[in-house]
Backbone bond lengths (Angstrom), bond angles and torsions (degrees), N, CA, C in turn:
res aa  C-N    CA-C-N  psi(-1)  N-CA   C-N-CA  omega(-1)  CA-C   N-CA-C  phi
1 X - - - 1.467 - - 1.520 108.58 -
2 X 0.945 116.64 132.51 1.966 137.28 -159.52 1.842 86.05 -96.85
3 X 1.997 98.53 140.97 1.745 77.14 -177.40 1.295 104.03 -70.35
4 X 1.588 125.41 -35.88 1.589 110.32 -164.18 1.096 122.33 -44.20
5 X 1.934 120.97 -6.12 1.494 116.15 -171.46 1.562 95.81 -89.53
6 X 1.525 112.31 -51.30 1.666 115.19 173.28 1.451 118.80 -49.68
7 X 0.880 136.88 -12.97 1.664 150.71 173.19 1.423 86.18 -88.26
8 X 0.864 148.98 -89.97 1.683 157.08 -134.16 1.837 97.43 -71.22
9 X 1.414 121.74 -49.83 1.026 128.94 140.92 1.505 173.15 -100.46
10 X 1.111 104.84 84.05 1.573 117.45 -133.13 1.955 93.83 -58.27
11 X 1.115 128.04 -19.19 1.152 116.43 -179.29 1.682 115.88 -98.34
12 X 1.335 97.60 45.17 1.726 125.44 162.72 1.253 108.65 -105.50
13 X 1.373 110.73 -44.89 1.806 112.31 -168.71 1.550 108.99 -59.75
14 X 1.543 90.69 159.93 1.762 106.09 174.90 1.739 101.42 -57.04
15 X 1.189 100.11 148.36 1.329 103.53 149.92 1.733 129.87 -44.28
16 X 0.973 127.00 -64.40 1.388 122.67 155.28 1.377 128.17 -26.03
17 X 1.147 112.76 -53.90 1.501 118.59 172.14 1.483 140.41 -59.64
18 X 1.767 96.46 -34.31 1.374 127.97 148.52 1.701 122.93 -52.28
19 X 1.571 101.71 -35.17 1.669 101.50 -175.29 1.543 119.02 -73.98
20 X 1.694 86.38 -55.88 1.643 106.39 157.77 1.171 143.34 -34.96
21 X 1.621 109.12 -38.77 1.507 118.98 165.55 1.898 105.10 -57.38
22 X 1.667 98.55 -63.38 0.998 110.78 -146.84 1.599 98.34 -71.68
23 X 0.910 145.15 -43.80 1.817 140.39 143.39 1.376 103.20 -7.70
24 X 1.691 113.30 -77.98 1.556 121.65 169.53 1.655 118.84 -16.09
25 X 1.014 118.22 -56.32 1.690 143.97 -151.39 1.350 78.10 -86.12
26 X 1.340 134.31 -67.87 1.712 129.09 -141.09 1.548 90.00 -67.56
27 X 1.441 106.29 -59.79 2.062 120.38 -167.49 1.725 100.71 -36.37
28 X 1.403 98.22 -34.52 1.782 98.36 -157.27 1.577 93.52 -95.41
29 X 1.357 124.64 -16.86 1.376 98.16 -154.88 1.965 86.56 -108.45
30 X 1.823 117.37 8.05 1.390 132.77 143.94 1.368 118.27 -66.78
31 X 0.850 128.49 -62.43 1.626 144.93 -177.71 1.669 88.47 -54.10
32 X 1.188 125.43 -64.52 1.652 107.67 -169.51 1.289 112.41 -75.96
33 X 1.150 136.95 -20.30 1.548 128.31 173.32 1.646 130.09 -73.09
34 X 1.836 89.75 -17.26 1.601 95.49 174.66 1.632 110.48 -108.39
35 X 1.733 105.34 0.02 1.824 96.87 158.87 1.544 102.38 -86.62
36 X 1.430 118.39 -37.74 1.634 87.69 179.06 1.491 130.65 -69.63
37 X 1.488 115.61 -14.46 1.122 118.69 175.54 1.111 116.39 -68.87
38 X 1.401 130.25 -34.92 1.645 158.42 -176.58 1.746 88.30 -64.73
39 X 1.411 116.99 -49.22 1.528 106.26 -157.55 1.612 97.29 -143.45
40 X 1.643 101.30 134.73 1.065 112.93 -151.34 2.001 89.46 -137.51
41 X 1.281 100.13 152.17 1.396 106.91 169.86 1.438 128.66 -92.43
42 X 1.332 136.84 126.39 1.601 139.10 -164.18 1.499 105.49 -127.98
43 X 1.332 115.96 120.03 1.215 124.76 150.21 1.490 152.67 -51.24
44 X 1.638 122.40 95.90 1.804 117.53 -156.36 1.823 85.65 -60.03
45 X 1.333 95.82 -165.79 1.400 128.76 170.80 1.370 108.68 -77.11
46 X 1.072 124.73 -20.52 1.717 128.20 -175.30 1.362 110.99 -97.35
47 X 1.391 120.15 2.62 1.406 116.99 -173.77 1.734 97.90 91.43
48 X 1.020 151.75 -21.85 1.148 133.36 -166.08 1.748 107.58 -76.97
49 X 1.124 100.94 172.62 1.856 105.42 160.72 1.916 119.52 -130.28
50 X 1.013 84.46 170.61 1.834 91.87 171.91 1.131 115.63 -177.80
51 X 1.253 127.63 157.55 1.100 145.04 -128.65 1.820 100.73 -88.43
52 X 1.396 119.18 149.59 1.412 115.10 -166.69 1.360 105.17 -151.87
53 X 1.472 129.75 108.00 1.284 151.14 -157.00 1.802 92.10 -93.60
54 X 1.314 111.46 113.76 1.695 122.33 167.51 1.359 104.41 -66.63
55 X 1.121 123.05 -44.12 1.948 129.28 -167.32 1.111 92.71 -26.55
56 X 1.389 123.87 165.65 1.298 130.93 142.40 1.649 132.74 -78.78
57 X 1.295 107.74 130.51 1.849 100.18 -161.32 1.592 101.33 -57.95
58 X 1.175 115.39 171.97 1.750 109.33 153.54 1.479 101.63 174.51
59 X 1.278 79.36 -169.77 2.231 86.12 -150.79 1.563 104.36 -157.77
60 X 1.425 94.50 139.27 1.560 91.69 -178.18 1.645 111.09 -103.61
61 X 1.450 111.59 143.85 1.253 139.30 -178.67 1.949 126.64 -87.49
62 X 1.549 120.41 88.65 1.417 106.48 -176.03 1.651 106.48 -91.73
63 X 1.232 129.40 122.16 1.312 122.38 137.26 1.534 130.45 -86.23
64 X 1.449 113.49 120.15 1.425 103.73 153.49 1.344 143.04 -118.21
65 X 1.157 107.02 154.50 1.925 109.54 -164.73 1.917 99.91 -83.69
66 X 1.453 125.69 116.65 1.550 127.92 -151.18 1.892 84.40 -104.95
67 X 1.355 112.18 131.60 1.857 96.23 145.04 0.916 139.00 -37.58
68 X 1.491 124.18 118.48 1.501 114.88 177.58 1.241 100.13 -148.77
69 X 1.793 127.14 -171.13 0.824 133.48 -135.90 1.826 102.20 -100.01
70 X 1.296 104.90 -3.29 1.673 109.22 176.32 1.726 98.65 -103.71
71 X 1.272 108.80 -17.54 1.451 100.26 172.67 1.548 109.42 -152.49
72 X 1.367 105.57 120.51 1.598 108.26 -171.65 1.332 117.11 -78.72
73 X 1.371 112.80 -26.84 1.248 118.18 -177.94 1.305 134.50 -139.60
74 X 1.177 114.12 73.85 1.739 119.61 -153.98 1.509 118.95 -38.95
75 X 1.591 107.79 -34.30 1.428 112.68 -162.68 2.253 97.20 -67.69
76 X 1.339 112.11 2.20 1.541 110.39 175.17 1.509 117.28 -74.49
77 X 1.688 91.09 -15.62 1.561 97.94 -177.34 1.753 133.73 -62.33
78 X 0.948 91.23 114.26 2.027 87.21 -171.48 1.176 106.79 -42.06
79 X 2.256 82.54 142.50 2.225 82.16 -173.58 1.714 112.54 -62.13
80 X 1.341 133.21 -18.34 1.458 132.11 -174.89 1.490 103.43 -59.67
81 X 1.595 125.66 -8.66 1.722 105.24 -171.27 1.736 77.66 -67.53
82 X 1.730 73.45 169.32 1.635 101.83 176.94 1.524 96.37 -171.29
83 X 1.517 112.83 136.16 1.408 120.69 138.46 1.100 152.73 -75.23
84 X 1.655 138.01 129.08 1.492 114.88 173.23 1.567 113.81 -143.15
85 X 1.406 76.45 147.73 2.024 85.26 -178.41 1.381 112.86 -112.63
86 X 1.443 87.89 130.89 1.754 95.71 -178.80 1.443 112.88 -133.39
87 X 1.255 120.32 168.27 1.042 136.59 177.78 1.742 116.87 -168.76
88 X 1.558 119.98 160.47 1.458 108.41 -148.41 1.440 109.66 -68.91
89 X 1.297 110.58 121.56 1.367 122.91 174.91 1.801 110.42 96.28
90 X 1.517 110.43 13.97 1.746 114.82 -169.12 1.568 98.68 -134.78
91 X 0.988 133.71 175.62 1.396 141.04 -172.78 2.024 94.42 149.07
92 X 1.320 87.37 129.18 1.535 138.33 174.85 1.203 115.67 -122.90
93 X 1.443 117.65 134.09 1.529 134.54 165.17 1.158 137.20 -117.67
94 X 1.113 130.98 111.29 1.899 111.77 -162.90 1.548 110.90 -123.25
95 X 0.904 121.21 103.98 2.068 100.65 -169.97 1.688 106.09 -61.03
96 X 1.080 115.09 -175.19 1.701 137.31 162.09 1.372 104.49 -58.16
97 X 1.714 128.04 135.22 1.487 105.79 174.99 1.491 98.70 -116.68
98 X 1.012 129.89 -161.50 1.424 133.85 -175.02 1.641 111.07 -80.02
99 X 1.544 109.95 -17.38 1.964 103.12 172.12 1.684 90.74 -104.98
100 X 1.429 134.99 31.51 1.456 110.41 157.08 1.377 102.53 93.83
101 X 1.499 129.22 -36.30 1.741 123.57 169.54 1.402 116.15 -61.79
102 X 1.773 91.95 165.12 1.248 89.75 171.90 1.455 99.83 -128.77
103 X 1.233 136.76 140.54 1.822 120.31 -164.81 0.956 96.71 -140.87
104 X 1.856 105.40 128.48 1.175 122.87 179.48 1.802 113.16 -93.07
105 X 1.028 108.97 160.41 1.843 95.58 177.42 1.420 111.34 -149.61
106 X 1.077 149.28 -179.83 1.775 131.91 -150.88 0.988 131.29 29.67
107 X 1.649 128.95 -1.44 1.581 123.97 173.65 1.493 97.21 -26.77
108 X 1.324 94.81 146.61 1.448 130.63 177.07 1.647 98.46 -110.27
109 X 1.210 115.46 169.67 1.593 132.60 171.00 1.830 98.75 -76.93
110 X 1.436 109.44 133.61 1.300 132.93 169.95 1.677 118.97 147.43
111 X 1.245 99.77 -150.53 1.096 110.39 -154.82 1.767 106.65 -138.37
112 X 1.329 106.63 115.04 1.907 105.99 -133.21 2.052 86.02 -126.01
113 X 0.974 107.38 142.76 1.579 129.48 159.46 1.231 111.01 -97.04
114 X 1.782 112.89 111.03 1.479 103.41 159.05 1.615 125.82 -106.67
115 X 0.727 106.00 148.22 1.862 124.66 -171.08 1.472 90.35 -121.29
116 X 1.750 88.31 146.01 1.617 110.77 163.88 1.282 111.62 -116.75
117 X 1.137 145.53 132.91 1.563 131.06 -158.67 1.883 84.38 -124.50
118 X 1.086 117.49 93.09 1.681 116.05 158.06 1.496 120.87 -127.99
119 X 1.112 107.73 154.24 1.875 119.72 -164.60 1.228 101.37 -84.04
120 X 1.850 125.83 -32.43 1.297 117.87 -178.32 1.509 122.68 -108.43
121 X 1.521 128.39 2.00 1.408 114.05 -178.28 1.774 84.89 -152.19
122 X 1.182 123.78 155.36 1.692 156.52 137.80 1.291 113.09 -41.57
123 X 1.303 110.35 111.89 1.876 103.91 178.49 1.729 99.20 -127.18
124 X 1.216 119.62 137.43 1.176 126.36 -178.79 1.890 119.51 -58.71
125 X 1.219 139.66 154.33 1.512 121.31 176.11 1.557 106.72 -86.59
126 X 0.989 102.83 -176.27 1.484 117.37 165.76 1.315 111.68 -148.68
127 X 1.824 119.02 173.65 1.068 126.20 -166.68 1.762 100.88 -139.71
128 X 1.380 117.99 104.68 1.453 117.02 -165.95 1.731 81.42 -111.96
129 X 1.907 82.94 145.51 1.290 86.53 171.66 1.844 112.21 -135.26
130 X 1.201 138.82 92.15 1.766 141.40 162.59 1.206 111.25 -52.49
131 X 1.642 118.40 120.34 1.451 145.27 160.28 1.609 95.71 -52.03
132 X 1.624 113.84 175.26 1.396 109.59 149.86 0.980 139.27 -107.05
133 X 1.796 102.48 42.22 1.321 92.69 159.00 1.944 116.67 -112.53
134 X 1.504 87.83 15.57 1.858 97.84 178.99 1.612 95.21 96.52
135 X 1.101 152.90 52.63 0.849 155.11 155.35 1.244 125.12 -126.75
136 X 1.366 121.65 133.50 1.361 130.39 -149.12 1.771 98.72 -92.78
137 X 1.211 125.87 111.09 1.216 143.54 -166.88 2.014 114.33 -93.25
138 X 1.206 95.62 -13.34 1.411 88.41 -166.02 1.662 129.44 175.02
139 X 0.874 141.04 111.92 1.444 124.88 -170.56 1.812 111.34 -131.03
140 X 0.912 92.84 132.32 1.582 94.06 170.63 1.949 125.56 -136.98
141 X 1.448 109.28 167.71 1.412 94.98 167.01 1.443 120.20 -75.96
142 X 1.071 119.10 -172.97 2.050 115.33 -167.05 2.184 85.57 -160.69
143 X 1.333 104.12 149.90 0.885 116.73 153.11 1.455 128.79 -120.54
144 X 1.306 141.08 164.87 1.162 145.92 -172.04 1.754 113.08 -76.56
145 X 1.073 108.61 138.30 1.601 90.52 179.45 1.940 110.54 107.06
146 X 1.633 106.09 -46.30 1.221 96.96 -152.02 1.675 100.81 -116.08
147 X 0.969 89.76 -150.95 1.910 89.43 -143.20 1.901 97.41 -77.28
148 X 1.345 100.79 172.81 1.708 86.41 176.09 1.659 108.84 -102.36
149 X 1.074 88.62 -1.66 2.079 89.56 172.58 1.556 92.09 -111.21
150 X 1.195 134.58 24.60 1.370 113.58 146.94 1.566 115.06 -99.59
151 X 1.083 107.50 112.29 1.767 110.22 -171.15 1.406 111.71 -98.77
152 X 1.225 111.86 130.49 2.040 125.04 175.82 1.293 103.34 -79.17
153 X 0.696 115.75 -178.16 1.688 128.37 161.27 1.162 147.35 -0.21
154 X 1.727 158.65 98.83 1.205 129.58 -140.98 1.911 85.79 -96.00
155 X 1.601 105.40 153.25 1.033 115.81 -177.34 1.358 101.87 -101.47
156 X 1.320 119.65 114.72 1.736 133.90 178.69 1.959 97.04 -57.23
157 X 1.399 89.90 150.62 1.410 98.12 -168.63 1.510 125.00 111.18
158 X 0.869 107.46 -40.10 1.392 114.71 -149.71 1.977 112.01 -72.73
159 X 1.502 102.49 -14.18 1.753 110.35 178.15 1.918 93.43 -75.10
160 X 1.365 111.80 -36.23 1.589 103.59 176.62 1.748 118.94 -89.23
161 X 1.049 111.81 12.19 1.457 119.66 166.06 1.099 123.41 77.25
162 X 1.779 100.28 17.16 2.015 113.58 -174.61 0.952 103.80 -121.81
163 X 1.325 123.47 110.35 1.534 130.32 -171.95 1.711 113.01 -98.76
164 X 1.293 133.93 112.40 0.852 146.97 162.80 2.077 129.42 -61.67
165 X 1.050 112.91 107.61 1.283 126.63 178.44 1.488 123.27 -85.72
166 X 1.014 107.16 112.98 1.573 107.15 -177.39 1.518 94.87 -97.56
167 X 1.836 70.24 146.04 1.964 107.18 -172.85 1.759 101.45 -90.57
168 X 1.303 129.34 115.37 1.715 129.00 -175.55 2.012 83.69 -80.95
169 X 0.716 80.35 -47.11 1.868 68.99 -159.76 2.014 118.71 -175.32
170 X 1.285 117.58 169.41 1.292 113.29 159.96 1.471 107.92 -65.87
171 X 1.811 119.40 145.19 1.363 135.47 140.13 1.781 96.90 -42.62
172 X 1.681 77.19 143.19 1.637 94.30 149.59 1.348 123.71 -140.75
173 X 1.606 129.44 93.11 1.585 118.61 175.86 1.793 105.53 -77.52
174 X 0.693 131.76 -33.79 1.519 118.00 -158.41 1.735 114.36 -87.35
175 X 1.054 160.54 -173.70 1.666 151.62 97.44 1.304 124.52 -94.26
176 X 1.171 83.55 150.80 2.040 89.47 -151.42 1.814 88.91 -91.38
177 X 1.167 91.96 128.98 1.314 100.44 166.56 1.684 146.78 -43.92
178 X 1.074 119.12 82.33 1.262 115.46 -169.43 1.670 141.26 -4.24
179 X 1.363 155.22 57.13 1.296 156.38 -174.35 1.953 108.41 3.24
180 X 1.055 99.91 158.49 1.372 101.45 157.07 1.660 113.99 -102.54
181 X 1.346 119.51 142.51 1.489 129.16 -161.01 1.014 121.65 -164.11
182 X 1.633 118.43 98.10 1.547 120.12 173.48 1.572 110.53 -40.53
183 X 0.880 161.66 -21.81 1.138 154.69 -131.01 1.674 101.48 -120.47
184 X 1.800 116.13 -25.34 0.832 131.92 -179.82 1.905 111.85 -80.90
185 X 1.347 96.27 -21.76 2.090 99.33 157.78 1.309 120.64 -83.54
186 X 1.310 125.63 -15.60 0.865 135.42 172.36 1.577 108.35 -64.08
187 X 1.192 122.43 -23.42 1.403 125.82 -167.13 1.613 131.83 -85.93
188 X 1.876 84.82 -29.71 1.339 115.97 174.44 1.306 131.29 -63.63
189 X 1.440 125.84 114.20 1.788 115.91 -155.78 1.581 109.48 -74.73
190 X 1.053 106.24 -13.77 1.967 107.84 172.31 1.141 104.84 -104.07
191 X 1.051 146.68 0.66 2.003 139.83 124.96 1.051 97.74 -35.53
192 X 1.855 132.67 -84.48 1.445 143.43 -116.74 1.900 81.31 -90.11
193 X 1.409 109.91 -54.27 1.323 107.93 -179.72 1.794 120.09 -43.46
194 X 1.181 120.17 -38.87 1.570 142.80 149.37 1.708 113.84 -17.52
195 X 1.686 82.01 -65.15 1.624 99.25 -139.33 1.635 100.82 -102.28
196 X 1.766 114.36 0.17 1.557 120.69 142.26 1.371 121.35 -83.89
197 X 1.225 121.64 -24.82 1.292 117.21 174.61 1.447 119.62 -65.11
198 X 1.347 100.61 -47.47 2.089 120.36 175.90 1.252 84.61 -50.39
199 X 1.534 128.28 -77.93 1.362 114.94 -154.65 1.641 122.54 -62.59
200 X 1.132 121.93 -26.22 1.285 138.17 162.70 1.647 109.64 -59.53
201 X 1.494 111.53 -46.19 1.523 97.42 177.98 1.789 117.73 -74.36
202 X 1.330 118.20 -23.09 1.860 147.61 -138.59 1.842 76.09 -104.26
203 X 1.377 124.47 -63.93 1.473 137.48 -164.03 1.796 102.77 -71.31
204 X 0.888 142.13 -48.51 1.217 136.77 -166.68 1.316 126.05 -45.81
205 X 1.492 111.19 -63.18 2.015 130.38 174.26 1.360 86.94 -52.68
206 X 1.482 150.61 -23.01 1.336 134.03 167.34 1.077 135.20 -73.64
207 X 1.333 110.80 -39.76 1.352 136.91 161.08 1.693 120.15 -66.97
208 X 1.040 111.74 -31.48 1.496 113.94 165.77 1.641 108.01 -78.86
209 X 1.447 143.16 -39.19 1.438 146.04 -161.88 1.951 87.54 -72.46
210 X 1.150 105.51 -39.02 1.584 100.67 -160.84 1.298 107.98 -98.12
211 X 1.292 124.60 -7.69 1.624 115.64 153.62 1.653 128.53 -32.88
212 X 1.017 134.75 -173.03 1.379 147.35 176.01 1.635 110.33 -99.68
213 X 1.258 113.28 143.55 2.016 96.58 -158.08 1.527 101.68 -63.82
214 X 1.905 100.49 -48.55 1.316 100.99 -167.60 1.759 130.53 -52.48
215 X 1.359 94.40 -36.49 1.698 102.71 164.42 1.242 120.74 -88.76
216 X 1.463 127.64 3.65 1.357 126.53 167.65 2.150 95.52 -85.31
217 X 1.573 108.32 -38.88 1.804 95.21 -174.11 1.055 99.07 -64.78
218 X 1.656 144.39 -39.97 1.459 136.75 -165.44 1.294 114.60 -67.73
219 X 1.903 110.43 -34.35 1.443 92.15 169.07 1.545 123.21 -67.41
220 X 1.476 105.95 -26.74 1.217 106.07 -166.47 1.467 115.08 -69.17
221 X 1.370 107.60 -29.17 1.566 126.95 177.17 1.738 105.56 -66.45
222 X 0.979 123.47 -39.57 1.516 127.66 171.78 1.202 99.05 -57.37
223 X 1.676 128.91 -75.42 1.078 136.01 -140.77 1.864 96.19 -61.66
224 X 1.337 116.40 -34.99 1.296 129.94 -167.07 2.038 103.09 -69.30
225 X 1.346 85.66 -54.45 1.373 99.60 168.25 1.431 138.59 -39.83
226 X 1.360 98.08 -41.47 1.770 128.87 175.83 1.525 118.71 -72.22
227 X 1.516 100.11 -46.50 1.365 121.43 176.61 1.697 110.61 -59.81
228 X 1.626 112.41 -38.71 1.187 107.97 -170.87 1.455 114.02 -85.04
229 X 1.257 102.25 -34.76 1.532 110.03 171.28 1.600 124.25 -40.38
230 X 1.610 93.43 -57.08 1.332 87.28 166.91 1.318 129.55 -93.08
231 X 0.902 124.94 27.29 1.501 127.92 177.16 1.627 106.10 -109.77
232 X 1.560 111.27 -24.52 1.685 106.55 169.56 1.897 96.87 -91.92
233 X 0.794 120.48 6.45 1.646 118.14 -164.12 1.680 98.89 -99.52
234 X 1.323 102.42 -22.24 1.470 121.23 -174.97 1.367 117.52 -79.89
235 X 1.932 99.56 -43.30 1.014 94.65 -173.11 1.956 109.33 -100.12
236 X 1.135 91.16 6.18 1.647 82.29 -177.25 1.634 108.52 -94.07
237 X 1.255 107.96 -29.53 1.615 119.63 158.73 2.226 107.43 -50.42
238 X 1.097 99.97 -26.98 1.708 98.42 -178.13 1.433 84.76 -73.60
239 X 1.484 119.81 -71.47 1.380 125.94 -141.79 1.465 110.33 -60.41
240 X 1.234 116.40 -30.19 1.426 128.15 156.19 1.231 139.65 -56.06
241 X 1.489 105.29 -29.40 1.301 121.88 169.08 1.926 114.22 -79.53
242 X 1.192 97.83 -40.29 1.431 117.87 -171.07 1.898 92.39 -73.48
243 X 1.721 130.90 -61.52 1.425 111.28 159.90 1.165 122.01 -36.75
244 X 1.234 130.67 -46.61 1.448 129.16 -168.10 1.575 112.80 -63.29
245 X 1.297 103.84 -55.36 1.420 106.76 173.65 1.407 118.03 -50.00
246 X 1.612 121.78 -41.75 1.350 120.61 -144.02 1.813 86.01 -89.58
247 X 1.343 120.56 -23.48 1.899 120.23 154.22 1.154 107.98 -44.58
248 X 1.627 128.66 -60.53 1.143 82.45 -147.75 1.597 108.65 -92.15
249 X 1.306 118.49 1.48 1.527 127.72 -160.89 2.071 94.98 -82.03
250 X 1.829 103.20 -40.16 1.655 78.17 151.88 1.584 143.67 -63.08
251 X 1.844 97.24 -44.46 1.781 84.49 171.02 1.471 116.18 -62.17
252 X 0.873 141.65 -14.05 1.751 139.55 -168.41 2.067 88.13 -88.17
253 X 0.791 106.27 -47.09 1.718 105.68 169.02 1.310 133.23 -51.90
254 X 1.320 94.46 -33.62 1.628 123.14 -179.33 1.526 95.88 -70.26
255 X 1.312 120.64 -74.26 1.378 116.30 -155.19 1.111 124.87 -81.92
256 X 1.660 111.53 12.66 1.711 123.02 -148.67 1.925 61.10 -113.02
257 X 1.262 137.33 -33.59 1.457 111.67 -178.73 1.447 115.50 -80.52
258 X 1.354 98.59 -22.72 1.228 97.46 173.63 1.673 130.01 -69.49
């Protein structure tokens, strides 16, 4: 049998050959039903058409974490950081990779929150925003709390598609326990209160030897003076008290005869 007769009649061929075609036929006549579905024809305003891709657009996203002065060396960062960008009804995850990015891939068109989720340092957010045509339009910082059309900062980078993350600082859970430190009694107002009095009591017998005689006898004559005052002031307040009493314990005597 000549092939042009097996071509002309397909119910000559082997069985095999028959299957093969017909496999052939299904694969191809798959392959064309999901490019036209994929691509569809659209009409301008002028009557013309062109060609119109159903896929969904999307665009990939690099952040990287740069050395700086809150963190010298990013690669210290525990492998659990991870980034993610979300937005309502979207969420992305990207871990830390071994050069410090974090790379996003299928972005969709919107308007995305990124978070850095790490155990050892503070990273500021940002606010990325994709047009629809997958192009990265804009990035800024964002704070917590405040509005989403209030925009911080534009983050440099972002026309070359490398977005830079600033590091706020190390976490701190613990406080380190205070040192012991003379310098730290020094601080204390019932120390200093202490340690004027000592010197005030320690300083005085010095300060009195080196006075001038004549104003050292006048003090002394005061001080002598003062002392006596009240010591007869004391006692004439008794003796007064002691008349007073011994009045009235006679009139109460008086009338108890009476």
């Amino acid at each position: 049998m000549s092939l042009s007769t097996s071509l002309s009649e397909p119910t000559n061929l082997p069985l095999s050959h028959t299957t093969l075609t017909m496999r052939a036929v299904y694969f191809l006549t798959a392959a064309l039903a999901s490019i036209a579905s994929a691509i569809t024809s659209e009409k301008n305003d002028d009557g013309s058409s062109h060609l119109v891709s159903n896929s969904p657009i999307s665009t990939t996203l690099l952040f990287t974490v740069p050395a700086s002065q809150a963190l010298a060396n990013p690669s210290t960062l525990p492998p659990s950081t991870h980034a993610v960008l979300s937005a309502p009804g979207k969420r992305f995850s990207a871990p830390l990779s071994v050069t410090n990015n974090f790379i996003f891939r299928n972005v969709t068109p919107g308007s995305y929150l990124v978070d850095v989720y790490c155990a050892s340092h503070g990273f500021a957010p940002l606010r990325v925003d994709i047009d629809a045509t997958g192009q990265l339009i804009g990035a800024w910082e964002t704070y917590r709390g405040n509005e989403w059309d209030n925009k911080g900062e534009v983050v440099q980078g972002f026309q070359t598609g490398r977005l830079e993350m600033r590091v706020l600082g190390q976490r701190g859970f613990f406080v380190e326990r205070p040192k012991f430190s003379v310098l730290s009694l020094f601080k204390n107002p019932m120390i200093l209160m202490a340690m004027v009095s000592l010197v005030m009591f320690m300083g005085m017998p010095y300060l009195m030897d080196n006075l001038d005689p004549e104003l050292r006898a006048e003090i002394e004559e005061r001080q002598k003076g003062g002392l006596l005052g009240s010591m007869s002031g004391g006692a004439g307040s008794s003796n007064s008290g002691n008349a007073k009493g011994r009045a009235i314990g006679n009139g109460n005597s008086e009338g108890v005869r009476r």
